[in-house]
VOGU-3710 file (C-alpha; in Angstrom, 3 decimals, decimal comma):
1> xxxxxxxxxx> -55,954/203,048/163,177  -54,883/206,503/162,085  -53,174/208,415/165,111  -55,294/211,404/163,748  -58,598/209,482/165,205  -56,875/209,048/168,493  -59,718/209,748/171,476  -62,757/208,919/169,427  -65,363/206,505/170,096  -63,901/203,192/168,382
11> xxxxxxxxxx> -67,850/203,044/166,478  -66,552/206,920/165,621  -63,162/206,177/164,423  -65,137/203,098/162,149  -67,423/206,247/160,614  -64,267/207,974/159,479  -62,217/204,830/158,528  -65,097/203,497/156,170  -67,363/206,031/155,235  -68,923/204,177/152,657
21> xxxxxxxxxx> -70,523/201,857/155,226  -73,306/203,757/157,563  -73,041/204,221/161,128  -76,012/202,137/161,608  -74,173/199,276/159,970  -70,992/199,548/161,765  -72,792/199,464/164,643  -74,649/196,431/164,130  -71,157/194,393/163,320  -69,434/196,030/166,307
31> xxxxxxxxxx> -72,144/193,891/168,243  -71,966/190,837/165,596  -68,040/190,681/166,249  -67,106/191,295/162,946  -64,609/194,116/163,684  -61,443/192,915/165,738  -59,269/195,270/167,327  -55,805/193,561/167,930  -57,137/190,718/166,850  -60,099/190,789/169,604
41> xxxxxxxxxx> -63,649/191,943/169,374  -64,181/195,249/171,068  -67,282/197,432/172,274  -68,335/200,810/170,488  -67,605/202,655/173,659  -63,817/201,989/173,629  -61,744/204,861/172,940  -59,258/204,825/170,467  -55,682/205,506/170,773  -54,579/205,530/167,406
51> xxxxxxxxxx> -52,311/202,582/165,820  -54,275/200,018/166,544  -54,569/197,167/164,000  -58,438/197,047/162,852  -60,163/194,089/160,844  -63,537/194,407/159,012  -65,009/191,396/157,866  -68,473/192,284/157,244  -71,111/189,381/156,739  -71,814/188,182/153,447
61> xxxxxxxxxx> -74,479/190,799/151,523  -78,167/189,637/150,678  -79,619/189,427/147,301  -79,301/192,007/145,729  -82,499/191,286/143,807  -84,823/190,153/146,950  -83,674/192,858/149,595  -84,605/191,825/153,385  -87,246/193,378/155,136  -85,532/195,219/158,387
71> xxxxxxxxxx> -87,761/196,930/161,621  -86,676/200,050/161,909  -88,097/203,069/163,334  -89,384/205,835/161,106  -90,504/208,741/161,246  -93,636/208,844/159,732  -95,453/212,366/159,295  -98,243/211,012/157,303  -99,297/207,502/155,863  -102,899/206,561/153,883
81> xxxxxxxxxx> -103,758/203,477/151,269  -101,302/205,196/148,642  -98,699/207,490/150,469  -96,495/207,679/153,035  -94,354/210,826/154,067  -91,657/210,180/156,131  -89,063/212,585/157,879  -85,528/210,873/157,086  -82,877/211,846/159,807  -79,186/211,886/158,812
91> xxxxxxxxxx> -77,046/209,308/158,200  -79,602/207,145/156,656  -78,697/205,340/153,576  -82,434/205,718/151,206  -81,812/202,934/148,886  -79,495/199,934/149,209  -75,584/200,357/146,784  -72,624/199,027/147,060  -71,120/199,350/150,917  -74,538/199,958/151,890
101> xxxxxxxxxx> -76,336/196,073/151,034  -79,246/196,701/154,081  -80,177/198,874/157,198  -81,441/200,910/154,718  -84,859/203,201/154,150  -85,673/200,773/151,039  -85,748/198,151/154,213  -87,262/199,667/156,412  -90,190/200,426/154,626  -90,270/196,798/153,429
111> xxxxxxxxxx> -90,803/195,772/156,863  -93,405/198,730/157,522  -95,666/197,636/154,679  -94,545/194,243/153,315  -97,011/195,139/149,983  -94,224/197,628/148,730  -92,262/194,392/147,633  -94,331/194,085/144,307  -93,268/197,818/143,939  -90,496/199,153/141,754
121> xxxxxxxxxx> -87,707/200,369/144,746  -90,395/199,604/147,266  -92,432/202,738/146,438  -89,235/204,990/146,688  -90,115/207,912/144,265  -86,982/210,223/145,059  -84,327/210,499/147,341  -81,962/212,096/149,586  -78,525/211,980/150,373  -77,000/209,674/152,781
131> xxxxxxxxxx> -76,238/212,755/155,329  -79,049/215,384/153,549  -81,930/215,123/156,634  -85,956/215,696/155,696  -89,108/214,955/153,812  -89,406/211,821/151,607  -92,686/210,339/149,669  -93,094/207,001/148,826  -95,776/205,601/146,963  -97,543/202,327/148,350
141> xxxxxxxxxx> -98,501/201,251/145,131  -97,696/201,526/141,385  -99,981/203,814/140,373  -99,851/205,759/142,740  -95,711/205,890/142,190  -96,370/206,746/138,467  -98,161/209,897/139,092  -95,491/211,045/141,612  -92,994/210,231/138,801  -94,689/212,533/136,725
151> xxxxxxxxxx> -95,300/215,172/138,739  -91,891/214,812/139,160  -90,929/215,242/136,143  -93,302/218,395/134,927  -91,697/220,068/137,858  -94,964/220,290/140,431  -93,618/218,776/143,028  -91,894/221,956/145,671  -89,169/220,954/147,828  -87,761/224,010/150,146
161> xxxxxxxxxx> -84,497/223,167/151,614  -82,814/224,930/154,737  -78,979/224,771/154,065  -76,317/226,418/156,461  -73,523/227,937/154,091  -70,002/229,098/154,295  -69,264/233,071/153,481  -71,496/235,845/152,928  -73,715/235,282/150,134  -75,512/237,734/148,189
171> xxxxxxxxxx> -79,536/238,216/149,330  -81,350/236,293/146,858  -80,305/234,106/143,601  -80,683/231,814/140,682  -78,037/229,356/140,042  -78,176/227,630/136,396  -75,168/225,424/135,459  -75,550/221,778/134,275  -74,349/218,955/136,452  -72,846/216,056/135,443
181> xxxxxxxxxx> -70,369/213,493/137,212  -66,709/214,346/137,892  -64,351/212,707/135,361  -61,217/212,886/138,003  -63,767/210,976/140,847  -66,807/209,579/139,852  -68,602/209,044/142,945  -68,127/213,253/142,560  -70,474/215,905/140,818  -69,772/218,902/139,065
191> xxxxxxxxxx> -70,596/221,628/137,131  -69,717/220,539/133,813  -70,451/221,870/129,576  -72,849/218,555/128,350  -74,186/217,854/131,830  -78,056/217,895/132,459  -79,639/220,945/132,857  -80,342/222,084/136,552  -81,994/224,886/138,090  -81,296/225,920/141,893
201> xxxxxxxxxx> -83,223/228,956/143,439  -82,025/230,556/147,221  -82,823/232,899/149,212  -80,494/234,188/152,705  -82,706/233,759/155,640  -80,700/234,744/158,536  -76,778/235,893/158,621  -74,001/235,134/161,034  -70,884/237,040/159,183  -69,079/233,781/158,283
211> xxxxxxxxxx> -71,771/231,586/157,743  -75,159/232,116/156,512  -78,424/230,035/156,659  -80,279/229,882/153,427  -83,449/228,462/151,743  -83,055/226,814/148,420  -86,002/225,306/146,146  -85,179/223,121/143,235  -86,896/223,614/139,481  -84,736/220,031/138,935
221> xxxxxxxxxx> -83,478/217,160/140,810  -79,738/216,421/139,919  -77,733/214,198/142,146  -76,386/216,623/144,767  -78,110/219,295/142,999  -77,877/221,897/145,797  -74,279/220,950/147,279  -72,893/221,414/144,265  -74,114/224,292/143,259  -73,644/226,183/146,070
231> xxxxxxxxxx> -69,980/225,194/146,004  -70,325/226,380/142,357  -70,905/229,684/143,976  -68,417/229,785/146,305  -70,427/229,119/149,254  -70,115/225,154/149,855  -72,350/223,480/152,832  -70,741/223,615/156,102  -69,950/220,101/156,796  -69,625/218,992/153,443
241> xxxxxxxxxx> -67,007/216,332/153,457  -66,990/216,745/149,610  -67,688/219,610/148,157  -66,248/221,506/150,658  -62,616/221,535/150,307  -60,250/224,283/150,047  -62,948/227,068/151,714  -61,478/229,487/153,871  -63,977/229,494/156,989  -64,092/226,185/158,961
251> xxxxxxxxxx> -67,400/225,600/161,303  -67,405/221,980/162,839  -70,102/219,886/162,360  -70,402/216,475/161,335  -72,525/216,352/158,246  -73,394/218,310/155,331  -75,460/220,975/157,110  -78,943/220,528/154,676  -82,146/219,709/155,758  -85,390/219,220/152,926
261> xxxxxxxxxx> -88,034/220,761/155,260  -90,985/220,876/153,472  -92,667/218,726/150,378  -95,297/219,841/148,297  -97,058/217,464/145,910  -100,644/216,572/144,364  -102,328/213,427/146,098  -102,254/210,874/143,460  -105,332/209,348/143,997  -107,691/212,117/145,049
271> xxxxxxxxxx> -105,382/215,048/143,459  -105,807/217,331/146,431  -102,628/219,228/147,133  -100,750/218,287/150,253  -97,784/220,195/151,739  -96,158/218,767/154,562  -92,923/220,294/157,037  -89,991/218,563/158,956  -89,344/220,670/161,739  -84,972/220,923/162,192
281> xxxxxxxxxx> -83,249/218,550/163,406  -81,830/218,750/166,705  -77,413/218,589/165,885  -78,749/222,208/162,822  -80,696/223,734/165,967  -77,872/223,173/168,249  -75,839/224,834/165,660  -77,789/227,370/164,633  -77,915/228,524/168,692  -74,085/228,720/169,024
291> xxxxx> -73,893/230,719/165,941  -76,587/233,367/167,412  -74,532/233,385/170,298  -71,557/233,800/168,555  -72,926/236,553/166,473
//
């Protein structure tokens, strides 16, 4: 155990130590005893005090192919025969990858409405990042999830993000540069000549001198479209543990600081237009305060 990590929660300490497992999962194999401290199993609880000897030896992962259905709470702001809306907090993985085999959205929803199974990624039209909080539709059933897809795709579905950046940034802007993925780290995005064309939109909401919170609304859905972007700009996400680095203002908080807060989309079935809003989360309020008081 790094010395760095010394005073943390030991399920804390497992967050930073193997971030490509989520918290929920660690969690659930501090309980199963398949993390050893010393040798011995240990509770969540437990403080750290850095140079500890730490073993991981995580279960065996499921099919791949036939993913297990998991109860899970959700947050669901809206559900009929062919949608559901659901607010997605951080630290939820959407779709099972590699370090990430269950406790997943993709599972939870299997185990919500077992019919999803006989569709494509259980209904899962888009996503979010791991960390990214907010709205998500799925479609419950394949039509339904091929008219989302192609609203998708001419561009009529609106999704308004709230995103807390670093800096000063000017009022209002456009931000065109293709993405595409980082040649020195490909689990990495960046702005790059030949990447896929994408279209970012913002707007400065409220100001705090160092910091600024911002709307953004996508014309195009790149893989960590907004994040990097914004760091294109010189004004990464606060918490961004990747594109982030090297900024001269430091604000602690312990995710990228982005919330998708409201979804706009045509009802597949009946085509009526439905717009629905995910109210903050509770760690960007608590953030928000300190910076009006800090202000």
């Amino acid at each position: 155990m790094p010395r760095a990590l010394a005073g943390l929660r030991l399920d804390q300490a497992l967050v930073r130590l193997f971030p490509q497992y989520s918290r929920n999962r660690l969690q659930a194999w501090l309980r199963a005893g398949h993390v050893r401290v010393e040798g011995a199993p240990a509770r969540a609880s437990v403080p750290v005090a850095g140079g500890e000897r730490i073993a991981l030896a995580p279960p065996p992962a499921p099919d791949a192919a036939h993913p297990p259905a998991q109860k899970m709470r959700l947050r669901i702001v809206y559900e009929d025969d062919d949608v559901i809306v659901i607010d997605k907090p951080a630290g939820l993985v959407v779709h099972p990858g590699a370090g990430n085999p269950e406790g997943t959205l993709l599972n939870a929803l299997l185990a919500h409405a077992p019919g999803l199974r006989a569709v494509p990624r259980a209904g899962i039209v888009h996503r979010l990042d791991k960390d990214t909080s907010g709205l998500v539709v799925v479609a419950k059933n394949v039509a339904a999830q091929a008219r989302l897809a192609a609203q998708l795709a001419a561009r009529s579905v609106r999704r308004r993000y709230l995103a807390l950046v670093e800096g000063d940034p000017p009022a209002a802007g456009t931000i065109e540069a293709p993405i595409g993925r980082d040649r020195r780290a490909r689990t990495r995005m960046t702005v790059a000549q030949g990447g896929k064309p994408a279209l970012t939109r913002y707007r400065v909401l409220e100001r705090f001198g160092h910091a600024a919170l911002i709307e953004c609304t996508l014309e195009t859905g790149r893989t960590h479209q907004i994040r990097v972007h914004l760091q294109h700009i010189r004004h990464p996400l606060v918490g961004d543990p990747v594109y982030r680095r090297g900024t001269r203002h430091r604000i602690p908080f312990a995710r990228q600081a982005l919330h998708a807060e409201t979804l706009e989309f045509d009802h597949p079935a009946s085509g009526r237009r439905m717009r629905f809003r995910a109210p903050l989360p509770a760690d960007l309020k608590r953030l928000l305060a300190q910076l009006r008081r800090d202000a």
